[in-house]
N, C-alpha and C positions, 0 to 999 in steps of 0.2 A: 754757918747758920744763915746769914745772909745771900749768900749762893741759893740755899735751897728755898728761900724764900722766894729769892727774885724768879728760880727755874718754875716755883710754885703759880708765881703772879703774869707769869708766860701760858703753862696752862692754860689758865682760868682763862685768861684774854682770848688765849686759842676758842677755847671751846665755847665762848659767848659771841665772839664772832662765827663760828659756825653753826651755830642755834639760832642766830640773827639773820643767818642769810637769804636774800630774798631776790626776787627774778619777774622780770615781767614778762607776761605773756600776752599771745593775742586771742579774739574771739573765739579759738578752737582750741586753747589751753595749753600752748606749743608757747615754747620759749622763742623770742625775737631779740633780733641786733639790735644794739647800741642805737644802730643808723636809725631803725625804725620805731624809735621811739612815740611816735605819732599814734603805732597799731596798738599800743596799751591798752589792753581793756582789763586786766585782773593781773594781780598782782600773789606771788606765792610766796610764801611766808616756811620754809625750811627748820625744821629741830630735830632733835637728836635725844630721844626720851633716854634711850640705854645700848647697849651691844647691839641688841638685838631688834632696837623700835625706831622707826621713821617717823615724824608727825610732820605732813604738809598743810598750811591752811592757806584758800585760795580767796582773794577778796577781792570786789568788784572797785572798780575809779571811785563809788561812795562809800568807801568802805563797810561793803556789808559782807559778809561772810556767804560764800555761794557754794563752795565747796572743803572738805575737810575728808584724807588722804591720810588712813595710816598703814604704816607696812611694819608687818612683825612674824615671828614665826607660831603657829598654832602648836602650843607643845601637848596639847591634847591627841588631835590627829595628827603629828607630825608632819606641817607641810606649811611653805611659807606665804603668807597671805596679805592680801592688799583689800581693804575692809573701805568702802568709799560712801559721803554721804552729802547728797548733794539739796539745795537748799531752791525757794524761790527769793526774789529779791524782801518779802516778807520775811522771811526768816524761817520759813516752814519745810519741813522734809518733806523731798520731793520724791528722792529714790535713796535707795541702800542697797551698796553692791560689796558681793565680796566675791573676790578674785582666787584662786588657787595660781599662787604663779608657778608651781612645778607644772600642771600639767594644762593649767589654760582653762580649766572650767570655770564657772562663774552661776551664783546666783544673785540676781537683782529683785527687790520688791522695789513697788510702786503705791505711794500712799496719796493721800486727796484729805486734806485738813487729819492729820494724825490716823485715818482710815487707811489701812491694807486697802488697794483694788487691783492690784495685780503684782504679777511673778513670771521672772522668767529664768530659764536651766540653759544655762549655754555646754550643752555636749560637747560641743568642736565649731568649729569656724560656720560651718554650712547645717548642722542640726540645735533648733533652740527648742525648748520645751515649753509650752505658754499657758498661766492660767487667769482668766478677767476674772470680778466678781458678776455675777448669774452665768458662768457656765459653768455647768457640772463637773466636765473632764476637761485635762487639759489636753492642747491640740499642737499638735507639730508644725513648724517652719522654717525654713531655711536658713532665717536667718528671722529677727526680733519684730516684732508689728507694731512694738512701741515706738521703733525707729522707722523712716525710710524705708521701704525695698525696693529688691533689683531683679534681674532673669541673674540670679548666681552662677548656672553654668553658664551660659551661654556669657558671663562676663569671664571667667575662668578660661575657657575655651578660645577667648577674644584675644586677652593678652597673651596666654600659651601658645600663639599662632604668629601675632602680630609685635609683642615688644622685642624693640630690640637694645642691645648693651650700648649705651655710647661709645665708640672708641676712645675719645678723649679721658672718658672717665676709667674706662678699663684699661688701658695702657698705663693711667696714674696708681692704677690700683686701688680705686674707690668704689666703694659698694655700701649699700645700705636700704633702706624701707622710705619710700616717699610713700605720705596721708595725706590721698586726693582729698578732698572737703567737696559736696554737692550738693548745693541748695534745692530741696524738692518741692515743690508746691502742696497745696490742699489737695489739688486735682492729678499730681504725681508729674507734675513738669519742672523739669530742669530748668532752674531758673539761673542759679551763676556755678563756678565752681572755681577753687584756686588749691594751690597744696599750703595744708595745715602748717608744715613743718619748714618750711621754705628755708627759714633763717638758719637751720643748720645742716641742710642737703645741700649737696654737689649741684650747681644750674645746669648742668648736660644731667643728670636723673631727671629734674625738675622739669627743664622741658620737653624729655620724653615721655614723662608720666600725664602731664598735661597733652601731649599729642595725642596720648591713649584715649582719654576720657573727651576729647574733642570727635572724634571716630567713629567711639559705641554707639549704635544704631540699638541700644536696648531700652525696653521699658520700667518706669520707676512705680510703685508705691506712695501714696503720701502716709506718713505716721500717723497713728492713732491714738489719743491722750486715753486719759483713764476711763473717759466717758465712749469710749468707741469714735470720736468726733475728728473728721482728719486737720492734721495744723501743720504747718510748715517746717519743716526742720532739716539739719544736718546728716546727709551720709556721710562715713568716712570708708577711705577703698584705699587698703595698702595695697604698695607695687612694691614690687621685692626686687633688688639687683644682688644675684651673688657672684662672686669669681669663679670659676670652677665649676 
């Protein structure tokens, strides 16, 4: 009885410590080393609702709740989903996204003090489907207005011409996806740019991925809030390295 007690009180411990686990990330929501503990800006908070459910909640250095991450399976439509809802430092919904992670669609609203003003249909990578409040129909774009844009082909075109593999890294047999990060302006100027995910890519990816976005001769978009008003924000631009 005491066996099973103690195997019991192992458990428990187990699974409260991984209910408890947490990670700090920096400004772009990427996990950071040890070393870089300086780039903290939010803090993610990890649980384990059941088999089948993830619950992450993302808090800012004052601890305010900025964003909240759950992943579970839809056993309605059978398909497994990532449901996200992200906050201003008020505490107010800012958007609601939900992800299909089988096939990558996604729909996001956009709200403005608990008001719906916009929606957007993510098809695929390069088709989004977009509705503001006062237009009537919705209008197509390559990519989201809520975000940054970019010339899409002519960046696809750029790195299918121009990246190349590291050898260091390809000989070790490392491969993976670097998220360039691009500060846009109001007026659609690149203002800085560095990769999101640094802390856990290969530095030969990193600074080839970073040679790329130093290069592109293309033009930016600045985002547009819910009022049509441009504001400064974040592109993100995956580089893909695969073997083979």
């Amino acid at each position: 009885m005491k066996k099973l007690t103690f195997l019991f009180s192992l458990l428990i411990a187990s699974y409260l410590s991984y209910a408890q686990k947490t990670t700090p990330l920096n400004r772009h929501f990427y996990e950071i080393s040890k070393k870089d503990a300086d780039e903290k800006v939010y803090t993610m908070n990890e649980s384990k609702l059941s088999s089948k459910e993830m619950l992450y909640l993302i808090f800012d250095n004052q601890n305010r709740k900025i964003k909240q991450i759950k992943v579970s399976y839809n056993e309605a439509e059978k398909f497994n989903q990532e449901l996200t809802d992200t906050y201003d430092t008020a505490g107010n919904l800012v958007s609601q996204t939900l992800l299909n992670l089988d096939n990558q669609k996604s729909l996001t609203l956009y709200f403005d003090k608990g008001v719906k003003k916009g929606q957007v249909i993510r098809h695929n990578y390069d088709r989004y489907e977009i509705w503001r409040e006062g237009t009537p129909e919705p209008y197509e774009l390559p990519y989201s207005d809520f975000l940054p844009g970019y010339e899409v082909e002519k960046w696809k075109a750029f790195v299918a011409k121009n990246l190349t593999y590291p050898m260091a890294a390809r000989q070790s047999g490392i491969s993976g996806t670097v998220f360039l990060a691009l500060l846009i302006s109001e007026s659609g100027q690149l203002l800085e740019y560095e990769v999101a995910n640094e802390a856990i890519m290969d530095k030969n990816l990193v600074k080839e991925a970073l040679r790329m976005v130093k290069e592109f001769k293309g033009n930016f978009n600045p985002a547009l809030d819910v009022d049509r008003q441009s504001v400064k924000a974040w592109l993100y631009l995956p580089i893909s390295f695969k073997l083979g």
